[in-house]
C-alpha positions as CSV (number, residue, x, y, z in Angstrom):
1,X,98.3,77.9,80.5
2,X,96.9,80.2,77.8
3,X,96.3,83.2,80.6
4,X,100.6,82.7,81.6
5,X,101.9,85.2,79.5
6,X,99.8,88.2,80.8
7,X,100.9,86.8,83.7
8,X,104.4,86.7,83.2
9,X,104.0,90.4,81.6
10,X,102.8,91.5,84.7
11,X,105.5,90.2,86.8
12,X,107.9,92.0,84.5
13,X,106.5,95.0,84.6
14,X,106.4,95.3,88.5
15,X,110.0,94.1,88.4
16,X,110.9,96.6,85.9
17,X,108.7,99.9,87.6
18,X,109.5,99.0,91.7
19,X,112.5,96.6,91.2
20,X,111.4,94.4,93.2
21,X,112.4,90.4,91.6
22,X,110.1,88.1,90.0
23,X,109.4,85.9,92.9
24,X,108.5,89.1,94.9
25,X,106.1,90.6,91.8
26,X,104.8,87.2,91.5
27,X,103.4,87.5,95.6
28,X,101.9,91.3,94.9
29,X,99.9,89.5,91.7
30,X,98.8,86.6,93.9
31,X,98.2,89.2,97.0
32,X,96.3,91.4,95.2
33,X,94.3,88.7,93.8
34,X,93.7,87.2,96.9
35,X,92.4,90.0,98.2
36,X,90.2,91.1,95.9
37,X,88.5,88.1,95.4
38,X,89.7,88.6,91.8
39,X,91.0,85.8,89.2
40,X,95.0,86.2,88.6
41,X,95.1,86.8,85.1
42,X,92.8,89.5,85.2
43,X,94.8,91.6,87.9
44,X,97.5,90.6,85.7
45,X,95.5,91.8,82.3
46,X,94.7,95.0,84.5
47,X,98.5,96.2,85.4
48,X,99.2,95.2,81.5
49,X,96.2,96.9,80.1
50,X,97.8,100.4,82.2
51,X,100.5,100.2,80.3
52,X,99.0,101.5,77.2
53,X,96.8,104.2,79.2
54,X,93.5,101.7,80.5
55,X,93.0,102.7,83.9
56,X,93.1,100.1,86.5
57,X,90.1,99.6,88.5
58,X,90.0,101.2,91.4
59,X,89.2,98.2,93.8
60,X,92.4,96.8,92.4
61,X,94.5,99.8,92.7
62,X,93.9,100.2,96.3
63,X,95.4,96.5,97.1
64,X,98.3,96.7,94.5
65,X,99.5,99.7,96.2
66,X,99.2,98.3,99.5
67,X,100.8,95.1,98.5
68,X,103.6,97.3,96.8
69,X,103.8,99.4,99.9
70,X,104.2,96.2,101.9
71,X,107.1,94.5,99.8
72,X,108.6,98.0,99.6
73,X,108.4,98.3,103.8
74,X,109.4,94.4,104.0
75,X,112.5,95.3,101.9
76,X,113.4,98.2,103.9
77,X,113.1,95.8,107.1
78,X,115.2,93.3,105.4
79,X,112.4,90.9,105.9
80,X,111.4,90.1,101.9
81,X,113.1,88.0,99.8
């Protein structure tokens, strides 16, 4: 439980920059770490860490946008939430 609150950061931040709810931002984080082969809490330490100007690794940028573009297309298709 100690990595939850970059977690939970994370969520709200994707919430607050595509407006997409928390259940939705929750399923990017876990997409994206799926896909990547990378542990949760550090995609979530990465979109947290860009906040305050640390780039986010390219690998992971690539999925986060296509995971954003796909909740973003979903929603448009009425198909998310």
């Amino acid at each position: 439980m100690k990595t939850r609150p970059v977690i939970d950061m994370a969520r709200g931040g994707l919430a607050a920059g595509y407006g997409c709810p928390p259940r939705e931002a929750w399923e990017i984080l876990v997409t994206v770490s799926q896909h990547t082969n990378t542990k949760l809490h550090t995609v979530a330490e990465a979109i947290t860490q860009a906040a305050t100007g640390t780039p986010i690794p390219e690998h992971l940028q690539e999925h986060l946008a296509a995971a954003i573009k796909a909740w973003q297309a979903g929603r448009e298709n009425g198909t998310s939430g």
